[in-house]
N, C-alpha and C positions, 0 to 999 in steps of 0.2 A: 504494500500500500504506500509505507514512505517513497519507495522506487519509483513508483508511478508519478505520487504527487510531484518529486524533485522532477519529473521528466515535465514538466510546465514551464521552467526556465529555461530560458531560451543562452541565456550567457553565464558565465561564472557567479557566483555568491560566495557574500561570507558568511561566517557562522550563522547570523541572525536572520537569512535568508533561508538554514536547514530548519532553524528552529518552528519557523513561519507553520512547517506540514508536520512538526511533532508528535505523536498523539500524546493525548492524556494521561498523567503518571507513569511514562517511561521516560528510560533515561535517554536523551538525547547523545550525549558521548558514544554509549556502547554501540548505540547502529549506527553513528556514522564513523566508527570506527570497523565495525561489523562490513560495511557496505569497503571501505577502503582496503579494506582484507583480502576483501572477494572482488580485488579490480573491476569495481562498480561505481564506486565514485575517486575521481583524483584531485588528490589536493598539490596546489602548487604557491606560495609566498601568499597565504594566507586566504586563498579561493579556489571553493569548491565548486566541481563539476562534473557532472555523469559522464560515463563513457561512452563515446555517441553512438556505440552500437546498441548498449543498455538503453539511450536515451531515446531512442527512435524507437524500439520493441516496444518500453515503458510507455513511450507516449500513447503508439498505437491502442493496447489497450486500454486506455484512461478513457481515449477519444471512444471507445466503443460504446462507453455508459454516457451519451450527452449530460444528464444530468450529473454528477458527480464532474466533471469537465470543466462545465461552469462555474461549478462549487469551486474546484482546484484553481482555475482562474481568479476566481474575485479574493480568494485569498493571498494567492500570489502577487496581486495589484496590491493590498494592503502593504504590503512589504517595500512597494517601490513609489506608492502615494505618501508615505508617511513624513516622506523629503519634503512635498508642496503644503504639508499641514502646520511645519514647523512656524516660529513666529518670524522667523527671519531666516529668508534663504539667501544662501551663502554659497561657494562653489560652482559657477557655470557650467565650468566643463562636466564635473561630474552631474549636475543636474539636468544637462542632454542626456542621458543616458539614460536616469532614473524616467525622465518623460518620456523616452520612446518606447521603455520595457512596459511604464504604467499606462500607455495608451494600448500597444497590445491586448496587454492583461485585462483593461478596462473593456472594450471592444468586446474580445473574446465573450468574456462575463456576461456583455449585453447591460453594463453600467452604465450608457452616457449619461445620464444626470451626474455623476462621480466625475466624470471626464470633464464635464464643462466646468466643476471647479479648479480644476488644478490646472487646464487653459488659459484659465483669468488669473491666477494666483502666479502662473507661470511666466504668461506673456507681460504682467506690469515688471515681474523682476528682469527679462531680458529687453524691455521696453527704459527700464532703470539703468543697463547695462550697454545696450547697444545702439547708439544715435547713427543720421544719414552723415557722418564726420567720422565715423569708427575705423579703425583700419580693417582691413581684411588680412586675415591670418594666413603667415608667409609659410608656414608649415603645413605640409600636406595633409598631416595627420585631422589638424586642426583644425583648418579648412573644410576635410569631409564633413568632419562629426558638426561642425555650424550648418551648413549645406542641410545635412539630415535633422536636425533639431531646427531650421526656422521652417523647409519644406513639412514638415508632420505639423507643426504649430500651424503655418498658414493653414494647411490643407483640414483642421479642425476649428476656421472661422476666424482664426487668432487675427493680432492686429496686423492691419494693412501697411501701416507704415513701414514695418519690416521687412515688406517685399524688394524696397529699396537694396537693402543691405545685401539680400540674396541675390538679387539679380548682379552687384556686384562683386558677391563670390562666384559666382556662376563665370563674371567677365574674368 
């Protein structure tokens, strides 16, 4: 069951992301020690991650029971929403990342009401962050992950003014 549920993430996690599918009154250490034993999950400088052949079987049958799916989903979001709940967001870089896992997750779920908040709680911090004066980030890496985090924002109503910005990562 925890196999499964870990097979919803799509990217690495850290510990608080195994805990997210825990069950009730078991120890968390022992099966994700359990599970690293049995080259099922690997951990690498502090994040874990299924093995993508487990991860693909696992998923397959989660996806079988729609309901439980979705369960597994909105759970999963809670883990990568709780970034946009904060009283003050901090971190851009890492906060593309957290909004493209929680929009998935959100989706999936069939939560847009959830999605439209953390759009708006989203979009004023990179609206705080990113003006038509910004440079455009000279590292490739950089550059994608902006590209992917204002395209998913636009493409969920976010604000127009930032279309600016993209269009000049884009140039």
């Amino acid at each position: 069951s925890l196999l499964e549920d870990l097979s919803t993430y799509r990217k690495a996690v850290k510990r608080e992301g195994l805990s997210v599918f825990s069950p009730a009154g078991t120890d968390v250490t022992s099966l994700r020690r359990e599970l690293i034993d049995r080259f099922l999950l690997e951990y690498h400088a502090g994040w874990y991650q299924l093995n993508p052949v487990a991860q693909h079987v696992a998923r397959h049958r989660l996806e079988a029971d729609g309901v439980r799916a979705a369960s597994t989903h909105a759970r999963a979001a809670t883990h990568y929403t709780r970034h946009f709940q904060a009283r003050r967001l901090v971190d851009t870089r890492r906060l593309g990342g957290h909004f493209v896992e929680a929009r998935y997750h959100l989706v999936t779920a069939g939560r847009q009401d959830d999605l439209g908040l953390i759009v708006g709680r989203f979009a004023g911090h990179l609206r705080a962050q990113i003006r038509a004066s910004t440079q455009v980030p000279t590292d490739s890496t950089e550059l994608d992950e902006r590209i992917a985090v204002l395209a998913t924002l636009l493409g969920e109503s976010g604000p127009r003014d930032l279309e600016y910005q993209l269009a000049r990562c884009f140039e």
